[in-house]
C-alpha positions in Angstrom: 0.0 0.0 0.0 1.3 3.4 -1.0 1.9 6.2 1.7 -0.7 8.1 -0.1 -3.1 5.6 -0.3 -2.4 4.9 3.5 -2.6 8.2 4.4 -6.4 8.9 2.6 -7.7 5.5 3.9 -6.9 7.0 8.0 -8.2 9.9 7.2 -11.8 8.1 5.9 -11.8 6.3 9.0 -11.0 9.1 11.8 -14.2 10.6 9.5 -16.1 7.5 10.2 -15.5 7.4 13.7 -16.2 11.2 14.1 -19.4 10.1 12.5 -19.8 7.1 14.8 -19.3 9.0 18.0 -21.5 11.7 17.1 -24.5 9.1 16.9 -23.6 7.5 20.3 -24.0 10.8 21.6 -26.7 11.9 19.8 -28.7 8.6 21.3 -27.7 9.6 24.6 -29.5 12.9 24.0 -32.6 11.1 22.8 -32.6 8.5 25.9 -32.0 11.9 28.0 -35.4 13.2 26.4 -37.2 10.2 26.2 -36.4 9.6 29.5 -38.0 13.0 30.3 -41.1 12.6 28.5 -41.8 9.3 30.1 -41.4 11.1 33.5 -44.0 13.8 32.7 -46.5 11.4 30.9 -46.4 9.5 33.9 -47.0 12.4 35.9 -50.0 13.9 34.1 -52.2 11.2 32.8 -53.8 10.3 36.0 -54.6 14.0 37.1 -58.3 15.0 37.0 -59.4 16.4 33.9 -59.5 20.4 33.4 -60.9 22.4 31.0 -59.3 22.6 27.5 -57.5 25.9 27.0 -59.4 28.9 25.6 -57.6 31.8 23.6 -56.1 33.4 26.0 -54.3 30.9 27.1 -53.3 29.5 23.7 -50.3 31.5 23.8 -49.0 29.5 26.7 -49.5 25.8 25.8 -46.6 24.4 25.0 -45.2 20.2 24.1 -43.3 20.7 27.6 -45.8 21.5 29.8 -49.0 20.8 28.2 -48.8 17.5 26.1 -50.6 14.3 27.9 -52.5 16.4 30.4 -56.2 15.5 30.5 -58.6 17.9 29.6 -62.5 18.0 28.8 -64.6 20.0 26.8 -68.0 20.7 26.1 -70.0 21.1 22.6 -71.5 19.8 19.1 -69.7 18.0 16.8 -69.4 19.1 13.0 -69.2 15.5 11.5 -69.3 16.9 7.5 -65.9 17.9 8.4 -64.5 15.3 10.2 -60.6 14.2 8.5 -59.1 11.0 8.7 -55.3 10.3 9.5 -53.4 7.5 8.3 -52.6 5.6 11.6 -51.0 2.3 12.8 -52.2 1.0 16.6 -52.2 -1.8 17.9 -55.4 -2.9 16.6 -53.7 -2.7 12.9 -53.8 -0.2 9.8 -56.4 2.3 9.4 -57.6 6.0 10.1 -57.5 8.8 13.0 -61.3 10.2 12.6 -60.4 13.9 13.6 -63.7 16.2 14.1 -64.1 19.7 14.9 -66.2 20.2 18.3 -68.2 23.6 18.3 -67.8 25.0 21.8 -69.7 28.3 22.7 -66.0 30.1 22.4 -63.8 28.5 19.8 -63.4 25.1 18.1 -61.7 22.0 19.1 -60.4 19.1 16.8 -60.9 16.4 18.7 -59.1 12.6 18.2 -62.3 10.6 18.7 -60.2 7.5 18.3 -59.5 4.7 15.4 -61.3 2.7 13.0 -60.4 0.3 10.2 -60.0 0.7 6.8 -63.2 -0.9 6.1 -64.8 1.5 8.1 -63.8 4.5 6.5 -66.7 5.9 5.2 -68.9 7.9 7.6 -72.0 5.8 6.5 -70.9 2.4 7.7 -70.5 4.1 11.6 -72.9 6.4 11.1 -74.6 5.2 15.0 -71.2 6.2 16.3 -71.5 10.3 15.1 -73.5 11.7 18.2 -75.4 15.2 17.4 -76.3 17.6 20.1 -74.0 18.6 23.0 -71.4 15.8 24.2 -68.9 16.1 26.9 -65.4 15.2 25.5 -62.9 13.9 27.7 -59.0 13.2 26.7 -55.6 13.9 26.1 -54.5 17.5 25.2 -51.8 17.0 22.3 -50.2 19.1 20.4 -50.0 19.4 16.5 -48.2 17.5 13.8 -47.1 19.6 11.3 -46.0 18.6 8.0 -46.9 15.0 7.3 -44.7 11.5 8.1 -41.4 10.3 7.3 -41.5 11.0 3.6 -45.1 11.4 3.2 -46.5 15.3 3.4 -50.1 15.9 3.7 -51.9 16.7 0.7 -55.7 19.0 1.8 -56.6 18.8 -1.8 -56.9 15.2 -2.4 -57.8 14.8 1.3 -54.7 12.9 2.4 -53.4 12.9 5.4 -50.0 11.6 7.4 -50.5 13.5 10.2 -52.9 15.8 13.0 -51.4 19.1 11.6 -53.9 21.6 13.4 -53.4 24.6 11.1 -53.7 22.9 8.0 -57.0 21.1 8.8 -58.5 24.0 10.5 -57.9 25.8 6.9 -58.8 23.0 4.6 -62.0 22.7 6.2 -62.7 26.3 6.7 -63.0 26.3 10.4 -63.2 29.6 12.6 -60.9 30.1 15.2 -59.4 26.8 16.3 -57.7 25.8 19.4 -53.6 25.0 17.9 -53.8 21.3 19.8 -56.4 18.6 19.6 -57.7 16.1 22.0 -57.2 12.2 21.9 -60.4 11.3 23.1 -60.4 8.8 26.0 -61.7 5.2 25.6 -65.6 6.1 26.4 -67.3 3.4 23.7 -69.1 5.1 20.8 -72.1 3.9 19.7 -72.1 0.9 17.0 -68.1 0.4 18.4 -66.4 3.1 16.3 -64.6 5.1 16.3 -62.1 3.5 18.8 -60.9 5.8 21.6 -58.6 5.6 24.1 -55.3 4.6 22.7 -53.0 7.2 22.7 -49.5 5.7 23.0 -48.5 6.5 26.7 -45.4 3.9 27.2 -42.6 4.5 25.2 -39.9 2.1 23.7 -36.3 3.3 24.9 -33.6 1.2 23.5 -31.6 4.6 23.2 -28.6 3.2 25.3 -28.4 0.0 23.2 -28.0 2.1 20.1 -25.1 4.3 22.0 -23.7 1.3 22.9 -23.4 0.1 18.8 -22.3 3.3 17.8 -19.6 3.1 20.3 -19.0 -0.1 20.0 -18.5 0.6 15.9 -16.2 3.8 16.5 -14.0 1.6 18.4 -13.5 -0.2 15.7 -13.4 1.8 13.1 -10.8 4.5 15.5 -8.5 1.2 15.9 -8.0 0.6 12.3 -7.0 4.2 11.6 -4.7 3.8 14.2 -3.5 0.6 12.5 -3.4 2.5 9.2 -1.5 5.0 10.4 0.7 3.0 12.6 1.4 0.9 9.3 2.1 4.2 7.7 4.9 5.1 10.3 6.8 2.2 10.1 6.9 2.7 6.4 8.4 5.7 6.3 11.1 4.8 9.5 11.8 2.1 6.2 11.7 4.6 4.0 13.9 6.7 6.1 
């Protein structure tokens, strides 16, 4: 191997193990936040219910300090502009069925839960759309701009990868909407659907096993540099 050749091949692999290390560390921030979120889950989901935000405090709710916390609310639902989400739970593929809830100050969109694909069209769960006033109970979440993972959300055609709040609120021409939604608890609907109660509230955290590999993979990848450029040394004492 040429001195040259040595000396491009350690520099690829100090870049790899840069790269390496800087993943362990970046999973160690992740298991720091997941860990985090976990805790304040834990802490909010059994409270008793309050009132969901109004306007003036819309200003103030925040991921951090809001997300998870059960809240209630009180009004009519607007089922000819309900949306439905692409979603995966643990009863399979299927739909979100987000509606907007008419309280006497603002409107809500709430989560009233899952249903299958089968059951996508309003008619086949039509016993399940209550009219008049309801009492929602639930989860205060906050929006999900954008789309999925290579997917963006597309009003027009009416497809949708995720809850993004602002974009729904404008698609379906709705007046002034709270910027979270509900997850509507697991109170049965009539006719079975939609399916509430099944926001995700335990967490997977294999965080420090994925530090670990990366770690584990930088070691590697940091020894054979220094092999390459130990080789490279005793060339050039030859050499020399």
């Amino acid at each position: 191997m040429t001195r040259a050749r040595a000396a491009a091949l350690t520099a690829a692999a100090l870049v790899v193990t840069a790269c390496l290390i800087a993943l362990g560390v970046w999973q160690l921030e992740r298991r720091a936040w997941k860990h985090e979120l976990i805790a304040a889950v834990n802490a909010r989901i059994h409270a008793a219910p309050v009132a969901a935000p109004g306007p003036d405090a819309w200003p103030r709710v925040s991921a951090a300090k809001d997300a998870y916390r059960p809240v209630r609310a009180t009004g009519s639902f607007d089922h000819d502009k309900e949306v439905l989400v692409q979603a995966v739970t643990e009863r399979g593929g299927g739909f979100w069925v987000l509606t907007p809830l008419e309280t006497p100050e603002f409107t809500l969109i709430v989560n009233r839960g899952f249903v299958p694909p089968e059951k996508r069209d309003p008619a086949t769960r039509a016993a399940g759309n209550p009219a008049g006033e309801v009492r929602v109970t639930g989860l205060l979440r906050v929006s999900e701009p954008g789309g999925a993972f290579l997917r963006a959300n597309d009003p027009t055609a009416g497809r949708w990868y995720s809850r993004d709040i602002a974009a729904i609120a404008a698609a379906k021409g709705l007046g002034r909407t709270a910027p979270y939604f509900i997850d509507a608890d697991a109170a049965p609907n009539a006719g079975g659907y939609p399916v509430g109660g099944l926001t995700v509230v335990r967490f997977r955290d294999h965080h420090m096993i994925y530090a670990l590999t990366w770690f584990g993979l930088a070691l590697i990848s940091g020894y054979f540099a220094w092999r390459l450029w130990r080789s490279r040394a005793q060339a050039g004492k030859r050499d020399d």
